[in-house]
C-alpha positions as CSV (number, residue, x, y, z in Angstrom):
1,X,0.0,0.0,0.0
2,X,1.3,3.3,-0.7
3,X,2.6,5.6,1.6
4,X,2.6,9.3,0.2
5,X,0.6,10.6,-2.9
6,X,1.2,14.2,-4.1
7,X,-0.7,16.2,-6.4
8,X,-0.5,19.8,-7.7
9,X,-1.7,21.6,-4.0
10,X,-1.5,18.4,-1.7
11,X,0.5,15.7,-0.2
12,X,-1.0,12.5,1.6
13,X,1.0,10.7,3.8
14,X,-0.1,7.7,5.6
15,X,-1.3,8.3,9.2
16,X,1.5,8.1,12.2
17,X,1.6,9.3,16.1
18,X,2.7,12.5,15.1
19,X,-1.3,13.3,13.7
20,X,-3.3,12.7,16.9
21,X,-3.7,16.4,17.3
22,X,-5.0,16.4,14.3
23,X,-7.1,13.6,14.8
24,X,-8.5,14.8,18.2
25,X,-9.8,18.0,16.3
26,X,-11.2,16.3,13.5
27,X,-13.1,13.2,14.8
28,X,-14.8,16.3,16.9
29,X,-16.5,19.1,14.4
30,X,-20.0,18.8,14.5
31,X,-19.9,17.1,10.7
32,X,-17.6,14.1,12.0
33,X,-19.9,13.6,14.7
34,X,-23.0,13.6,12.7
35,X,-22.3,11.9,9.1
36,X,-19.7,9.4,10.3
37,X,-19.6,8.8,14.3
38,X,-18.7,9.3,17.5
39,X,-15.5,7.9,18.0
40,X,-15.0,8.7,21.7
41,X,-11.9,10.3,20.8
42,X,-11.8,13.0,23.8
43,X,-8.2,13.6,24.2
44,X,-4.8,13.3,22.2
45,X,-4.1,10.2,24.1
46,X,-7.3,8.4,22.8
47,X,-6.3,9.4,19.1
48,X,-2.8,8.2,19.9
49,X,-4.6,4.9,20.7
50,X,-6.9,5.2,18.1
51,X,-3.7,5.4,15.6
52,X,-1.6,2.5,16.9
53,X,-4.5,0.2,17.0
54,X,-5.2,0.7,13.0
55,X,-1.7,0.9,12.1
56,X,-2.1,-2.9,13.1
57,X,-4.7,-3.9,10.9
58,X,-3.8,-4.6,7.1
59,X,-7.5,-3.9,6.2
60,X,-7.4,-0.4,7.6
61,X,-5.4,2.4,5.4
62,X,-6.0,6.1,6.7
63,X,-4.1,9.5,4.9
64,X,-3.6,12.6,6.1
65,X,-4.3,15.4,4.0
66,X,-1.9,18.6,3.5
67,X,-1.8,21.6,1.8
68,X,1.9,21.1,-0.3
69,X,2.8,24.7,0.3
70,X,2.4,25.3,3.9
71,X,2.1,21.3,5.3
72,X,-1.5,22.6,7.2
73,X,-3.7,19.4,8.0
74,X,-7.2,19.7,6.0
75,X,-8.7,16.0,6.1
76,X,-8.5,12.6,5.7
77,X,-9.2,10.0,3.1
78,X,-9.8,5.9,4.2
79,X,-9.9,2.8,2.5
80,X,-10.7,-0.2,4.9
81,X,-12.2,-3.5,4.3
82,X,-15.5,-3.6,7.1
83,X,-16.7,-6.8,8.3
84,X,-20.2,-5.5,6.6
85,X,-19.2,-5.1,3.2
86,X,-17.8,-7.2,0.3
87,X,-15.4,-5.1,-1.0
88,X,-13.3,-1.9,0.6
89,X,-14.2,1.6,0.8
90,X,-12.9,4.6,0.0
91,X,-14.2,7.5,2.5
92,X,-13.2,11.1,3.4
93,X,-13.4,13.7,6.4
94,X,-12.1,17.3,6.0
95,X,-11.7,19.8,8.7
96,X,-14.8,22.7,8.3
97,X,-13.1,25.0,7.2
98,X,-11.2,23.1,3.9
99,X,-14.8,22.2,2.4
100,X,-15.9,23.0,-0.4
101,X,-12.5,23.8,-2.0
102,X,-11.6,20.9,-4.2
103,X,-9.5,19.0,-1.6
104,X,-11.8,16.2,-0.8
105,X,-12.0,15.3,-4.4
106,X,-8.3,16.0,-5.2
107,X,-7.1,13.4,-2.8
108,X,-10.0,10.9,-3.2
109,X,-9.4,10.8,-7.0
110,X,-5.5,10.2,-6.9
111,X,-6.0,7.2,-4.0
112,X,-8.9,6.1,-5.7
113,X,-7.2,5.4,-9.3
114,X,-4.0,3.8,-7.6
115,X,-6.2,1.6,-6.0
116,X,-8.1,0.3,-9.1
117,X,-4.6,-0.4,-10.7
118,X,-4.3,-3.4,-7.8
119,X,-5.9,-6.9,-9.3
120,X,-6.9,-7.5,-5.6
121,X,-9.1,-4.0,-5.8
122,X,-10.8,-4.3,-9.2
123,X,-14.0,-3.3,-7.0
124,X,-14.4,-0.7,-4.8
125,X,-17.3,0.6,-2.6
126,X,-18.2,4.0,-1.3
127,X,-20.7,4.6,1.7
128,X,-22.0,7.4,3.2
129,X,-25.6,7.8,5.3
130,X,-28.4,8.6,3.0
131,X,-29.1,12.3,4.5
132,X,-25.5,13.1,3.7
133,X,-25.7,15.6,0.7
134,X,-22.6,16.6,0.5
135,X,-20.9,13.2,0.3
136,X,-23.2,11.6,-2.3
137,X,-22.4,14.6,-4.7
138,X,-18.7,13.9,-3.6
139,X,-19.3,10.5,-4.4
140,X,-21.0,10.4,-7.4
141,X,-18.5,12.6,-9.3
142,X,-16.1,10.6,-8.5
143,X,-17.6,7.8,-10.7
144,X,-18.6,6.2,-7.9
145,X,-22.8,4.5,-8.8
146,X,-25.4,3.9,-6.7
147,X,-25.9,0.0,-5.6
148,X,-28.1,0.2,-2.9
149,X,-29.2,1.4,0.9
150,X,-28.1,-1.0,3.5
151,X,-28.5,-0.8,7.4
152,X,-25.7,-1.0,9.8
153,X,-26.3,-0.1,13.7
154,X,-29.7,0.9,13.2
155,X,-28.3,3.8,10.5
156,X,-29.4,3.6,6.7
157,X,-26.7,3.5,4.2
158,X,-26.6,4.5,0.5
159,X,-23.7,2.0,-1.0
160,X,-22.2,3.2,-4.2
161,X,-19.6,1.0,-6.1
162,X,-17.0,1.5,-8.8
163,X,-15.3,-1.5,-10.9
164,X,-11.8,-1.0,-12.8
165,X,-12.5,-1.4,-16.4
């Protein structure tokens, strides 16, 4: 799995100790909290704990997100295999006040397309909760289609799937 991905105005490197700041700060906006979960992170310590427990697991693959010219933390992008699904997902989480500026898409798109070019990924999902605007637009324009709504912990899911091809 790559480590780093660059593009014209960011860098992704692959999540470390040295983000749970960062991590603290964005598992808490109001968004987070809402469209993805409460992941009890209240303190740098839990998102230290939080880090070191994924970096075990092969099936869990997080990036941090940075502006190239200044190295400022915006988001996130995932791609995890879940119990739940057949296939991984790709997902995203940006910090309030980097929405709606191209980054999200930017960095989806470049880990997205390297992922495709792996046999072992021809197929990959993309889920977000159904009331989530934002994200299905997100989602959709990255090529991603609709499959169907599924339910996991009492919360409905729209599940959205792209095939390398």
């Amino acid at each position: 799995m790559q480590k780093t991905y660059k593009t014209n105005r960011l860098e992704l490197n692959r999540l470390n100790l040295s983000d749970a700041a960062f991590i603290f700060e964005l598992f808490n906006t109001e968004r987070y909290i809402k469209f993805i979960g409460d992941r009890n992170i209240k303190s740098t310590e839990d998102a230290q704990n939080f880090i070191q427990k994924n970096e075990e697991n092969s099936n869990i693959n997080y990036w941090i997100v940075r502006l190239l010219n200044t190295k400022t933390s915006v988001g996130m992008i995932s791609f995890i295999k879940r119990d739940y699904l057949e296939y991984h997902d790709l997902g995203f989480a940006f910090l309030p006040a980097f929405s709606k500026k191209g980054y999200a898409f930017e960095s989806a798109e470049i880990v997205l397309k390297d992922r495709l070019l792996d046999p072992d990924h021809r197929t990959i999902l993309a889920i977000t909760m159904v009331n989530n605007g934002n994200s299905i637009k997100l989602i959709e324009k990255l090529g991603f289609h609709y499959n169907k709504e599924i339910e996991h912990e009492n919360t409905r899911i729209s599940q959205y799937s792209m095939t390398a091809g």
